[in-house]
C-alpha positions, 0 to 999 in steps of 0.5 A: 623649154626643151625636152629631156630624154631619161636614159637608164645607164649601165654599169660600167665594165672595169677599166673602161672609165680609161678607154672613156676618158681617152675617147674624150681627150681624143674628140677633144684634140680633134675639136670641130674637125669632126662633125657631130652626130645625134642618135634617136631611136635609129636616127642620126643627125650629124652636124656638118656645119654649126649654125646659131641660135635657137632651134625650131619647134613642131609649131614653126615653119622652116625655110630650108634648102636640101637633097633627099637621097635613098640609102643608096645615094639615088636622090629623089628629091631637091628644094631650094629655099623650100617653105615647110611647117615641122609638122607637116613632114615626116617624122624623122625629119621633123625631128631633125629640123628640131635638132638644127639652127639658122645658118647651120648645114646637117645630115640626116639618116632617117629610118623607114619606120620614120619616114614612109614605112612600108608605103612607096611614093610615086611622082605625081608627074609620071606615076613612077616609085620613087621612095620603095616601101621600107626605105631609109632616106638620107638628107642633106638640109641647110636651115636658113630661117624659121618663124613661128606660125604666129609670127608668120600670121601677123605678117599676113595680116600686116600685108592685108592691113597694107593692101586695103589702105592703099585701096587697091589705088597702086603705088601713091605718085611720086613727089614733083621732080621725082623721076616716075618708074 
């Protein structure tokens, strides 16, 4: 089930149902040449490349590739088929990865106050800031998959069901004449 947002709208200036209507017909004729974005509360989600589908939920764990940059292109940071739950990242980009489908390439603008606020993030390697306090963060994600955590459970307990009728004997033997590894 997805979430509607209500926003109150203002009335609208005389002659600027035209401008409106000429704005529409424009993006139109420019069809999926131009990418789309979304705007929440500051932050932007634009579409480089669609994907299909349906969208994950704060409740489910994305497999995802992407390059976190600060606002001035600087990257901080790169994961490659990187295994993350929704609710275990920041804000903004939860709300991003919500925003997204399999197979689809994104960028997202988030805001400091939806990413770290006013507290810096050192390397655990070297102790060095890496994301100063009060940073927008720009990232670049291709979602690749998504599962349920429930989904991502039963497969956990498929594998230990698997493991323990095999009895920690191995691999059964191969048939007579099978050539062995």
């Amino acid at each position: 089930m997805s979430e509607i947002t209500r926003v109150p709208l203002q009335p609208v200036a005389k002659g600027s149902l035209t401008r409106i209507w000429l704005g529409v017909a424009l993006a139109v004729a420019l069809g999926s040449a131009a990418a789309v974005a979304t705007r929440y509360h500051g932050l932007v989600v634009e579409t480089v490349k669609a994907g299909q589908g349906a969208m994950p939920t704060s409740a489910d764990v994305v497999l995802v590739n992407y390059v976190g940059r600060l606002a001035s292109g600087k990257e901080f940071d790169r994961g490659e088929k990187a295994v993350m739950p929704v609710e275990g990242v920041i804000p903004g980009f939860a709300k991003g990865l919500q925003q997204m489908q399999r197979g689809g390439k994104y960028r997202i603008e988030i805001p400091a106050s939806q990413a770290y606020g006013a507290n810096e993030q050192k390397s655990p390697a070297t102790g060095e800031v890496v994301i100063p306090a009060n940073s927008d963060l720009v990232f670049e994600v291709e979602l690749l998959d998504f599962k349920s955590a429930a989904e991502i459970e039963r497969q956990r307990q498929m594998i230990q069901q698997m493991q323990q009728q095999m009895g920690g004997q191995g691999m059964p033997d191969m048939p007579h004449g099978a050539p062995k590894p």
